[in-house]
C-alpha positions as CSV (number, residue, x, y, z in Angstrom):
1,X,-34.3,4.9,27.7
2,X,-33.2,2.4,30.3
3,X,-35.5,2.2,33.5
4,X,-33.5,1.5,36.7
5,X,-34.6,-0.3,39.7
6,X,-34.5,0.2,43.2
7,X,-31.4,-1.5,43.9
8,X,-29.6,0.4,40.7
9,X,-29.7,-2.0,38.0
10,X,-31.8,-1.6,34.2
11,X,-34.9,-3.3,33.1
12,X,-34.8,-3.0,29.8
13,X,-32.7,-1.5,27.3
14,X,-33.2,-0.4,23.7
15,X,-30.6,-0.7,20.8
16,X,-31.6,0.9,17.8
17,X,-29.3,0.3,14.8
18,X,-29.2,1.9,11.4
19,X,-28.1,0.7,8.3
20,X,-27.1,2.4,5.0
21,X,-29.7,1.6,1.7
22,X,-26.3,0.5,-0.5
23,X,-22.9,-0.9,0.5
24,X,-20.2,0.4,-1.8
25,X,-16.7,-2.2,-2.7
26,X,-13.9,-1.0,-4.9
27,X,-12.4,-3.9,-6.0
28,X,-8.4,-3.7,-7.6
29,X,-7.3,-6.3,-10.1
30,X,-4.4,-8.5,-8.1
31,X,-1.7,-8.5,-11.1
32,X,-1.1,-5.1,-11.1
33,X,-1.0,-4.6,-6.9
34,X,1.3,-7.7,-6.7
35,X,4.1,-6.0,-9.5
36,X,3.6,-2.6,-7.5
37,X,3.9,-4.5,-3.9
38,X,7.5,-6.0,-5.7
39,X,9.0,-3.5,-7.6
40,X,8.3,-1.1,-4.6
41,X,10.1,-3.3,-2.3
42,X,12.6,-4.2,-5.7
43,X,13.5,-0.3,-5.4
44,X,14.0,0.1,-2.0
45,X,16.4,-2.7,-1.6
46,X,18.7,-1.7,-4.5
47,X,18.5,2.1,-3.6
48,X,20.2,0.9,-0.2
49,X,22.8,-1.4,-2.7
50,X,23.3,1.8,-4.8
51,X,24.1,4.2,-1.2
52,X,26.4,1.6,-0.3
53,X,28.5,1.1,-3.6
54,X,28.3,5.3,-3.9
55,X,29.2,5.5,-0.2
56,X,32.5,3.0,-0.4
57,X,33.3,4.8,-3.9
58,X,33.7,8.5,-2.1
59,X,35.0,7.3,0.7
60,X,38.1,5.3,-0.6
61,X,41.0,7.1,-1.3
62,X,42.3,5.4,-4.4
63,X,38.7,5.5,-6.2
64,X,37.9,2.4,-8.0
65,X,36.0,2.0,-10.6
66,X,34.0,-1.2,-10.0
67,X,32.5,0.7,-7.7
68,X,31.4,3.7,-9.3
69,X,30.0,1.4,-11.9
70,X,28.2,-0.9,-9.4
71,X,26.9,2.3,-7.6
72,X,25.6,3.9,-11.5
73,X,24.3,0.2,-12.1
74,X,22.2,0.1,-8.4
75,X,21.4,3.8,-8.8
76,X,19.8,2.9,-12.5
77,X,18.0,-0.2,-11.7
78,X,16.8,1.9,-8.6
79,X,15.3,4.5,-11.1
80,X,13.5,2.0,-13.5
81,X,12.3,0.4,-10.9
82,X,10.3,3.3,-9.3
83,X,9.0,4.0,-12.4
84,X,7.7,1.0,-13.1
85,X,6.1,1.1,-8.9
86,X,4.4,4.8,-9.9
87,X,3.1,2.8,-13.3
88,X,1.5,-0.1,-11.6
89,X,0.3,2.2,-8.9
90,X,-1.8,4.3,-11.1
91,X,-3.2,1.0,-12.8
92,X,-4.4,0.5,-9.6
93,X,-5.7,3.9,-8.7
94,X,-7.3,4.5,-12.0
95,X,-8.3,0.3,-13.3
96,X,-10.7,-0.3,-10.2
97,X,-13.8,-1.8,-10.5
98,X,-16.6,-0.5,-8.2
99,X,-19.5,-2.4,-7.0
100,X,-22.7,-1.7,-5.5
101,X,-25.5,-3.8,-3.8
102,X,-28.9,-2.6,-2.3
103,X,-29.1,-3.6,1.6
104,X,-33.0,-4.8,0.8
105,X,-31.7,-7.1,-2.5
106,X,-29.2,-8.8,-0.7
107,X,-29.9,-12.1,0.7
C-alpha cells in the first residue's frame, strides 16, 4: 500500500506481478491459411460476378442466354470455390501444432 505525504503525494509504491508456470502457442501451417485467405476472397468476388450476370439475365426482357450461362458459370465457380475455403479452413482448425514452454526453462 502506498503511504502519502503531507502535501498529498506517495512514497513508495508496490507492483506485484504474476506470471503463469507455461506459455501455450498454437502454431498453423502458412500453405493452407494462404489458399483459405484466397479462395475466401476468390468466392466472394465471383459470387458478386454471379448476382450480377443473374441480376441482368431476369431483368432483361428478351432473356439472353450468354447471360444465364455466365451467371451458372459465376454461380458454379462460386460453389467450388467455398468448398475448397471450408476444406482449407478445417486443415487449419484441425492440422495445428501446439507448443509449450516452462516460464523457469526459458532463457
Amino acid at each position: 500500500m502506498a503511504k502519502v505525504n503531507q502535501n498529498g503525494t506517495q512514497t513508495d509504491t508496490t507492483v506485484s506481478v504474476s506470471l503463469p508456470d507455461e506459455v501455450s502457442v498454437e502454431l498453423v501451417q502458412a500453405n493452407p491459411l494462404r489458399h483459405y485467405e484466397l479462395y475466401g476472397a476468390l468466392a466472394a468476388l465471383l459470387s458478386s460476378f454471379a448476382t450480377g450476370f443473374a441480376t441482368a439475365y431476369f431483368t432483361t426482357k428478351p432473356k439472353e442466354a450468354a447471360l444465364m450461362w455466365s451467371a451458372l458459370a459465376f454461380s458454379t465457380l462460386t460453389v467450388l470455390f467455398v468448398i475448397l475455403t471450408f476444406i482449407f479452413r478445417s486443415k487449419i482448425f484441425h492440422g495445428s501444432v501446439k507448443k509449450k514452454i516452462k516460464l523457469n526453462e526459458f532463457k
